[in-house]
Structure formats: C-alpha cells, structure tokens
C-alpha positions in Angstrom: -27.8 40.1 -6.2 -27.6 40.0 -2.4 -24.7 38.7 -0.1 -25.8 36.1 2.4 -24.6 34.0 4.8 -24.8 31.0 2.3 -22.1 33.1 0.4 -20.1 34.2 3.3 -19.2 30.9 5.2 -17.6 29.2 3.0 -15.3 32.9 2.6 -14.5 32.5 6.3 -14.0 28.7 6.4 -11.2 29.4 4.3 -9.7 32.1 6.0 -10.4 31.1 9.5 -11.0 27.3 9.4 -14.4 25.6 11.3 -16.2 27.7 14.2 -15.1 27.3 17.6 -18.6 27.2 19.0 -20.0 24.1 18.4 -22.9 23.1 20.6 -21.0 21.4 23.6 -24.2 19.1 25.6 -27.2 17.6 24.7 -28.9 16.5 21.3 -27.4 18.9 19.2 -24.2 18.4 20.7 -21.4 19.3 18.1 -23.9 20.7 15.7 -23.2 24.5 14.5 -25.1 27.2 16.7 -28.2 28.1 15.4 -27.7 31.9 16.1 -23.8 33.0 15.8 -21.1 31.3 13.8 -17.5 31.7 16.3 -14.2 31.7 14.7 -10.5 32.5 15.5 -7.8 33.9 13.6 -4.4 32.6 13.6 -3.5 35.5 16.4 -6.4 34.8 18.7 -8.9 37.7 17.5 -12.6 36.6 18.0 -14.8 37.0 14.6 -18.6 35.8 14.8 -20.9 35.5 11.7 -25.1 36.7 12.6 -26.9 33.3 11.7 -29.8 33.6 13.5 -32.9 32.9 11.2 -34.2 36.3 10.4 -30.6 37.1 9.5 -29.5 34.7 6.5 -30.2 37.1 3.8 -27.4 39.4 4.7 -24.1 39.0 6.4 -23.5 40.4 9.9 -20.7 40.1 11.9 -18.9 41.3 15.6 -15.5 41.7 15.5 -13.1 42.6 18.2 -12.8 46.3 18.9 -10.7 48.0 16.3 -10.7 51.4 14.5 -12.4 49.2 11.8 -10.5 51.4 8.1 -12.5 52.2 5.4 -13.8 49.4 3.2 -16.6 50.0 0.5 -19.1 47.8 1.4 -19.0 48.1 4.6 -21.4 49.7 7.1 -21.4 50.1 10.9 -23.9 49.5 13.3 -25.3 50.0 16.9 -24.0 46.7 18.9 -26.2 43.6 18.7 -26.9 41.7 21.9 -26.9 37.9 21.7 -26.5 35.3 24.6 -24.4 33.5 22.8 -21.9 35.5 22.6 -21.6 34.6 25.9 -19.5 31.4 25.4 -15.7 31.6 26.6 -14.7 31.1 22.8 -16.5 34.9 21.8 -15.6 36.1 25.3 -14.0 39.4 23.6 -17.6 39.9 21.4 -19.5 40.3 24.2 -21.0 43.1 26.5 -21.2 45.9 24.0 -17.5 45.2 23.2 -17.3 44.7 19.6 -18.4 46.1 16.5 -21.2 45.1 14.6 -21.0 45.5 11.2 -22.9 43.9 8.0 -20.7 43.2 5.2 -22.2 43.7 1.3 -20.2 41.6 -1.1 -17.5 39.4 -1.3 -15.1 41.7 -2.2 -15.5 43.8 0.8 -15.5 40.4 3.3 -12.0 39.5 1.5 -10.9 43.1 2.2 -12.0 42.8 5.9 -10.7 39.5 6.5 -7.0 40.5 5.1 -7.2 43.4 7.3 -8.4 41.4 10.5 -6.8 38.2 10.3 
C-alpha cells in the first residue's frame, strides 16, 4: 500500500490547520494551488506538501532547513525547484533553501510533524 497525498493532507490539516497559499486573483481565486500545498506551524516554520499532478502518488515535502533526525521512512532528496515557492507565505522554501524530502507512511509523517511543529 502506497502513501499519497490523498492520505497525507488530511495528517497535516490536523496538525497545521488550512494552507496559507490559496490562489489570491483571478478565477481560481481562493482555490488550493495546483502545484504546492503551504502551511505554518504554530512558531512560524514554512512546511509545503508536492501536489503537482505527476506527484499525487507519493508525498513530497520542503521544509525549512534543519538537521532533519533520523526517521524510518524517511528519505532525502536533491532540492526541487518550483515557482511557487515563490509566494511571501513559503518565502523560507525557496532558492535551494530547504529540504526536500518524500515521506513513506503515516507513521513517519506523524513522527516528522511532532519533530517540526
């Protein structure tokens, strides 16, 4: 059985409460962004969730830079561009300044998100 975004947001709903970068102008204003899911934690840390299309299968997320400890399930890789990332709200995401990291169960997301928040 495969972890997916599907499977994930909910997880960080709970945690983190609803994104913070919700489309802001035209026809899709205050719709969810079709290619990175924004939060905040209660101290101000940026988290974003991978939901562009090609990426729903698995769950992929930037977090601020941190000596990231050692979860199983959890497995580090090269940073991932993505314009939105951009956005004042992911500000501390962007510019190859967070970690990109894909995230295998529930388990290890609940173990992250006690760690992070």
């Amino acid at each position: 059985m495969s972890f997916a975004v599907a499977d994930a947001l909910p997880i960080l709903r709970r945690h983190l409460g609803e994104t913070v970068n919700k489309v802001k102008q035209g026809a899709r204003k205050g719709l969810e962004n079709k290619k990175v899911n924004g939060f905040h934690t209660g101290s101000g840390r940026a988290l974003a969730l991978d939901v562009y299309p090609g990426n729903l299968g698995r769950v992929r997320l930037w977090l601020e830079p941190a000596s990231i400890p050692y979860i199983s399930g959890i497995r580090s890789f090269p940073y991932k561009t993505c314009d939105d990332l951009k956005r004042q709200e992911l500000k501390n995401l962007r510019d190859n300044k967070s970690n990109y990291i894909e995230v295998e169960n529930k388990e290890a997301l609940e173990q992250l998100l006690k760690w992070y928040v």
